[in-house]
N, CA, C and O atoms as a GROMACS GRO file, in nm:
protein
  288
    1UNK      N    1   4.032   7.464  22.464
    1UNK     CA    2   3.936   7.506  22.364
    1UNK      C    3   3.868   7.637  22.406
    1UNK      O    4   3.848   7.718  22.315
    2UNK      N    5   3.830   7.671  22.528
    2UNK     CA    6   3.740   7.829  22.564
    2UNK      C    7   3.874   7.917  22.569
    2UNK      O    8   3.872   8.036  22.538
    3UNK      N    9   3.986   7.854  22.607
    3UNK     CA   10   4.103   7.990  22.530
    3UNK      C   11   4.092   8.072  22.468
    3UNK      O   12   4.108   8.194  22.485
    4UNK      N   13   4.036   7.955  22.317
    4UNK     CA   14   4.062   8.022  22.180
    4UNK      C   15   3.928   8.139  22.201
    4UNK      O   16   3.942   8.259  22.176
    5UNK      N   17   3.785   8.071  22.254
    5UNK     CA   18   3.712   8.183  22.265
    5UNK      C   19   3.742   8.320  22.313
    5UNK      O   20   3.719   8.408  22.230
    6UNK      N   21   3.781   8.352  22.407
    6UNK     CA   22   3.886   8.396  22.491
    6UNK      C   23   3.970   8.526  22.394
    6UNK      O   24   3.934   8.643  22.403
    7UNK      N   25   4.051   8.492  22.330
    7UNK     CA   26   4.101   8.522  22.257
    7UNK      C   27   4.048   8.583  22.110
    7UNK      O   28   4.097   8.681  22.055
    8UNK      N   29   3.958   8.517  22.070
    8UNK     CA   30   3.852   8.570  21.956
    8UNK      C   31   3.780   8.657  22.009
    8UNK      O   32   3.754   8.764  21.955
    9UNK      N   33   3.737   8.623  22.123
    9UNK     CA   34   3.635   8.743  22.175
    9UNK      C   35   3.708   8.906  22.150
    9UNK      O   36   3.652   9.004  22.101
   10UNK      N   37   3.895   8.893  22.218
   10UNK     CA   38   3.923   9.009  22.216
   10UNK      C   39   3.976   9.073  22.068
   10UNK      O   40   4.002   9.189  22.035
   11UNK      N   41   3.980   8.957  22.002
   11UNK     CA   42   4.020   9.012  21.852
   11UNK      C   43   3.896   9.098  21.846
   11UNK      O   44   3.916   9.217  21.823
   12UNK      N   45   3.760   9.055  21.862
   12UNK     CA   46   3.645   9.086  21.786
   12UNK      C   47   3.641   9.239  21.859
   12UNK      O   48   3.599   9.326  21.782
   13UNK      N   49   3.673   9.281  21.984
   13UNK     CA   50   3.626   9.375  22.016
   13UNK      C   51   3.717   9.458  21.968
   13UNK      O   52   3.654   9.557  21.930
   14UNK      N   53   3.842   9.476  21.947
   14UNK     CA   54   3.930   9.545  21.851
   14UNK      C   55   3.915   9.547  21.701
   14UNK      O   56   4.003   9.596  21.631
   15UNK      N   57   3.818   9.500  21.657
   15UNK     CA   58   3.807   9.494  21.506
   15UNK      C   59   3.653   9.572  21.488
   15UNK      O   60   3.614   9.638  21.392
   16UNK      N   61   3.565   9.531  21.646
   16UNK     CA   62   3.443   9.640  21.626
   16UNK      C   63   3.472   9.784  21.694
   16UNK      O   64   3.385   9.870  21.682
   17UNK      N   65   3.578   9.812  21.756
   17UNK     CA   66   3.617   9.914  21.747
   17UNK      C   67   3.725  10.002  21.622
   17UNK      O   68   3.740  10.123  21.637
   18UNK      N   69   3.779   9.946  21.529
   18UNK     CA   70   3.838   9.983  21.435
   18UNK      C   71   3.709  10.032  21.342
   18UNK      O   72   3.706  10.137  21.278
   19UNK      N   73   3.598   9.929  21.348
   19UNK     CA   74   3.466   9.955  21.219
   19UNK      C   75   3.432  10.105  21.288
   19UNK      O   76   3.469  10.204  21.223
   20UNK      N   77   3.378  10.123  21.390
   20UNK     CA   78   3.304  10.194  21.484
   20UNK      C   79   3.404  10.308  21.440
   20UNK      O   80   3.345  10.393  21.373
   21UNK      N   81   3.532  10.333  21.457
   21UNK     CA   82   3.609  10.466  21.413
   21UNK      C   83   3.644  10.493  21.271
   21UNK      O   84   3.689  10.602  21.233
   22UNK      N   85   3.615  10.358  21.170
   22UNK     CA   86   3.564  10.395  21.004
   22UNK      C   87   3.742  10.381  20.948
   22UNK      O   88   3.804  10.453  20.869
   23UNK      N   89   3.802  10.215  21.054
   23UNK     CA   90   3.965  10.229  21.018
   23UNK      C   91   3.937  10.122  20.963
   23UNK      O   92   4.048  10.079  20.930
   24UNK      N   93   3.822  10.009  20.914
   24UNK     CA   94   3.785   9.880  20.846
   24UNK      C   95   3.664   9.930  20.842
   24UNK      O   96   3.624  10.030  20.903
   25UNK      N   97   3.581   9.837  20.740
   25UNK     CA   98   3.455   9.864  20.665
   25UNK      C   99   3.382   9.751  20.715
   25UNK      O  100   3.264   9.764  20.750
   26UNK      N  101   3.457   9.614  20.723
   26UNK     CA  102   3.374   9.491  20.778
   26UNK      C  103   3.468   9.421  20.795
   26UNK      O  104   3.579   9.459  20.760
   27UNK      N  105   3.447   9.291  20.857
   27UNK     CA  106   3.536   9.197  20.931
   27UNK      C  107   3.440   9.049  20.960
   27UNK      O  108   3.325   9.029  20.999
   28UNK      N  109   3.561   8.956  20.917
   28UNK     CA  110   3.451   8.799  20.987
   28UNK      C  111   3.598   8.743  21.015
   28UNK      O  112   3.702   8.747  20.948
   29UNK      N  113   3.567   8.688  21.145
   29UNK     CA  114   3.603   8.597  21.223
   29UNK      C  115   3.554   8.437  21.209
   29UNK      O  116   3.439   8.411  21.247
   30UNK      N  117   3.649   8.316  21.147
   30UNK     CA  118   3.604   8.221  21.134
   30UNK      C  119   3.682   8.102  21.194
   30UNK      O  120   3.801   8.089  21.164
   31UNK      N  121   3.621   8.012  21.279
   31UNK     CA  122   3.660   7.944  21.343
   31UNK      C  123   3.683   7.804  21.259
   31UNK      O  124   3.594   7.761  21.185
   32UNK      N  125   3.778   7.754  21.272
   32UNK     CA  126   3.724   7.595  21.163
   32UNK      C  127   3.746   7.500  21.269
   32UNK      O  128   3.781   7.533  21.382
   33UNK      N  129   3.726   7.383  21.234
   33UNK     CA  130   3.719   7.236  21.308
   33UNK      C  131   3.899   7.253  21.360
   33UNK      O  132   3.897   7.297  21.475
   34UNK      N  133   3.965   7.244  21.339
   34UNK     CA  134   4.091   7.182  21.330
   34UNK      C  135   4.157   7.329  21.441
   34UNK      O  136   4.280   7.339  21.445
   35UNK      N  137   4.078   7.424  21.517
   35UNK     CA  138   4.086   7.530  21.583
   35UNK      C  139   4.187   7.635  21.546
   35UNK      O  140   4.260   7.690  21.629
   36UNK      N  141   4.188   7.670  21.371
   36UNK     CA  142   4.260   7.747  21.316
   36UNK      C  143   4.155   7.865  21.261
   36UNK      O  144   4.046   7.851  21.206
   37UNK      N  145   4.206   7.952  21.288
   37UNK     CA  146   4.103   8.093  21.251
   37UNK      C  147   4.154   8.161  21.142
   37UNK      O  148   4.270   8.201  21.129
   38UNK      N  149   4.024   8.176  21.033
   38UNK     CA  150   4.019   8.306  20.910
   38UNK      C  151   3.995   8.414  20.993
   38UNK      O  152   3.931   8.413  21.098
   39UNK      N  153   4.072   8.546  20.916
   39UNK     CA  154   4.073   8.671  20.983
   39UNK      C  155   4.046   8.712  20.804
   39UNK      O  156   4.118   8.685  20.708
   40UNK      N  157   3.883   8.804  20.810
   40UNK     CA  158   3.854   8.842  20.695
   40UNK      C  159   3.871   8.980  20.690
   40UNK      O  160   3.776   9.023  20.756
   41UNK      N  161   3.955   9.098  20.640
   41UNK     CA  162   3.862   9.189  20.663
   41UNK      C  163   3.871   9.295  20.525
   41UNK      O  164   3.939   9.287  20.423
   42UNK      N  165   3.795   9.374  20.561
   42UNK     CA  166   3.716   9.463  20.406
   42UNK      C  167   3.798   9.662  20.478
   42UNK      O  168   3.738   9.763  20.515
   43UNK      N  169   3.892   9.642  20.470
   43UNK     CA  170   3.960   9.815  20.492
   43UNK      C  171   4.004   9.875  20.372
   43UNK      O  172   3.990   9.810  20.268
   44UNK      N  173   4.062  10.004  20.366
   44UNK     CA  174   4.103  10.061  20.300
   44UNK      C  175   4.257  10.125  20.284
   44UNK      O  176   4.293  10.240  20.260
   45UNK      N  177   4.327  10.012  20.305
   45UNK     CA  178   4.441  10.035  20.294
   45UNK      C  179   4.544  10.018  20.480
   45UNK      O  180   4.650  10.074  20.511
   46UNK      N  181   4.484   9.948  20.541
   46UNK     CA  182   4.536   9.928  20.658
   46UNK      C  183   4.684   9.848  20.614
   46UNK      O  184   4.685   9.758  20.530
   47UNK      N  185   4.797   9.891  20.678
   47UNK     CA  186   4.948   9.837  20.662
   47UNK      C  187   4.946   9.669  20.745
   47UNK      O  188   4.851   9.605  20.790
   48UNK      N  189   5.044   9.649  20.741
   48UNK     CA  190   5.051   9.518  20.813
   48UNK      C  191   5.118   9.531  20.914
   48UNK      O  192   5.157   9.418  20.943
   49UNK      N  193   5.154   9.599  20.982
   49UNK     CA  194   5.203   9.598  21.102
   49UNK      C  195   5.065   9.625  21.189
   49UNK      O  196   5.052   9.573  21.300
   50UNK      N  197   4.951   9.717  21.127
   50UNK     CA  198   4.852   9.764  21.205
   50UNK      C  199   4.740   9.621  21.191
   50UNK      O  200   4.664   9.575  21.276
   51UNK      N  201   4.766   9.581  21.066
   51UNK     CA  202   4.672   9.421  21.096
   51UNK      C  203   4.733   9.370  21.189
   51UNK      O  204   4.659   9.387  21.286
   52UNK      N  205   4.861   9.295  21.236
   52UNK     CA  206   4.937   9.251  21.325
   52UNK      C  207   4.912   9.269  21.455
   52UNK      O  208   4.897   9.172  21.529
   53UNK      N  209   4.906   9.382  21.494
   53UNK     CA  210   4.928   9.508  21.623
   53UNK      C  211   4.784   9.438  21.689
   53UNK      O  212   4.780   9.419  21.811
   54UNK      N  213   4.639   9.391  21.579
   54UNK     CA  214   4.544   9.334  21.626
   54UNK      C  215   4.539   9.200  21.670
   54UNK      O  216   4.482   9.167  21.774
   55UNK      N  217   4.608   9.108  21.582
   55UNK     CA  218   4.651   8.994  21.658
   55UNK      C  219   4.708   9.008  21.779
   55UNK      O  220   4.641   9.022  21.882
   56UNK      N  221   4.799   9.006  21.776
   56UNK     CA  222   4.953   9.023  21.865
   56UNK      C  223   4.889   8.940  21.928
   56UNK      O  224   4.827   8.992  22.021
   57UNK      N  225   4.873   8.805  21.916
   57UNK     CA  226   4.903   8.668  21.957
   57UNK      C  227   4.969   8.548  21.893
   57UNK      O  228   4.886   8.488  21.825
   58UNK      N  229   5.112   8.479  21.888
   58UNK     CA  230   5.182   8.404  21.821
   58UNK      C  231   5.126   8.255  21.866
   58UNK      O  232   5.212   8.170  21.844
   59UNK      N  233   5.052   8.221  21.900
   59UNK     CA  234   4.983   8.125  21.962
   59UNK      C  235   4.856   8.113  21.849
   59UNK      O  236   4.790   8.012  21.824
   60UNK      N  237   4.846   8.193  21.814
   60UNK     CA  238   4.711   8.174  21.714
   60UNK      C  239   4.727   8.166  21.593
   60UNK      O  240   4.795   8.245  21.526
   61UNK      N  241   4.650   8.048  21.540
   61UNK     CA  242   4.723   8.060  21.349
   61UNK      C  243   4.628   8.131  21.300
   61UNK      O  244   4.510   8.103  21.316
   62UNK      N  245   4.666   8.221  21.241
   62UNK     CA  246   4.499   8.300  21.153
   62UNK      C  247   4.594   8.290  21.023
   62UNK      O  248   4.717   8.288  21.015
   63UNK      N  249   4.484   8.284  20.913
   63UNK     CA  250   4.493   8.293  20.832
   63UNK      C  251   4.447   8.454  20.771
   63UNK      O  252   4.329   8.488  20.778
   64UNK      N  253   4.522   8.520  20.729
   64UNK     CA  254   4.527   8.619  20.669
   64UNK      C  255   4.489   8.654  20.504
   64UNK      O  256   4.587   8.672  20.431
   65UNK      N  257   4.383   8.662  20.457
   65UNK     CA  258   4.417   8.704  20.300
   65UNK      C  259   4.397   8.806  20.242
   65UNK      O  260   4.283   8.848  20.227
   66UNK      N  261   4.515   8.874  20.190
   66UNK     CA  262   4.539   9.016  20.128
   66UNK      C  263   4.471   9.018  19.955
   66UNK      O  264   4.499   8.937  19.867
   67UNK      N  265   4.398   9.109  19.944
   67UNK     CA  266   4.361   9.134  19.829
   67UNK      C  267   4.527   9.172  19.718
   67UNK      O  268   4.635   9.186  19.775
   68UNK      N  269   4.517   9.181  19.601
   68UNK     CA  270   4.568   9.285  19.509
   68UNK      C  271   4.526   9.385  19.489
   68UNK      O  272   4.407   9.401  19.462
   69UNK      N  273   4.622   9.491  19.498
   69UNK     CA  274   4.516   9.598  19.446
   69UNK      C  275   4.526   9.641  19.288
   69UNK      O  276   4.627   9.643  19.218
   70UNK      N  277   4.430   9.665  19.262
   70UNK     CA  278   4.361   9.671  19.110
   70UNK      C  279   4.463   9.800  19.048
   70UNK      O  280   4.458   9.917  19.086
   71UNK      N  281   4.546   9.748  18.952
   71UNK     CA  282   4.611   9.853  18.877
   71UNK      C  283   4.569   9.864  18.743
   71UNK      O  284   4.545   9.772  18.666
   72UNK      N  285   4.564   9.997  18.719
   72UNK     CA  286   4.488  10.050  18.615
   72UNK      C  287   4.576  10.056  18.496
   72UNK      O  288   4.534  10.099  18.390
   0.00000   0.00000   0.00000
């Protein structure tokens, strides 16, 4: 179980360094009972290899959810 802390901790410091250089707008990290993690975040067009590149742990289930983007 302090693994997973462990591990969240370093997501978090790569996601407050992405805000801090203006490459995401906001971000939440959510832990649930069952030790599966929401990965929230509010960017502007980040690819998925570069969401990924922040995980890069296969050990961790995050849940990911991608907006649509709004076509006019």
């Amino acid at each position: 179980m302090l693994i997973i802390f462990e591990k969240l901790r370093k997501i978090n410091e790569k996601l407050s360094s992405l805000k801090q250089r203006g490459k995401i707008f906001d971000y939440r990290i959510i832990l649930k009972l069952n030790m599966t993690v929401n990965l929230y975040l509010v960017t502007n067009g980040m690819s998925d290899v570069e969401i990924d590149s922040i995980i890069d742990d296969k050990n961790l289930q995050i849940d990911i959810e991608k907006p649509y983007p709004i076509r006019k």
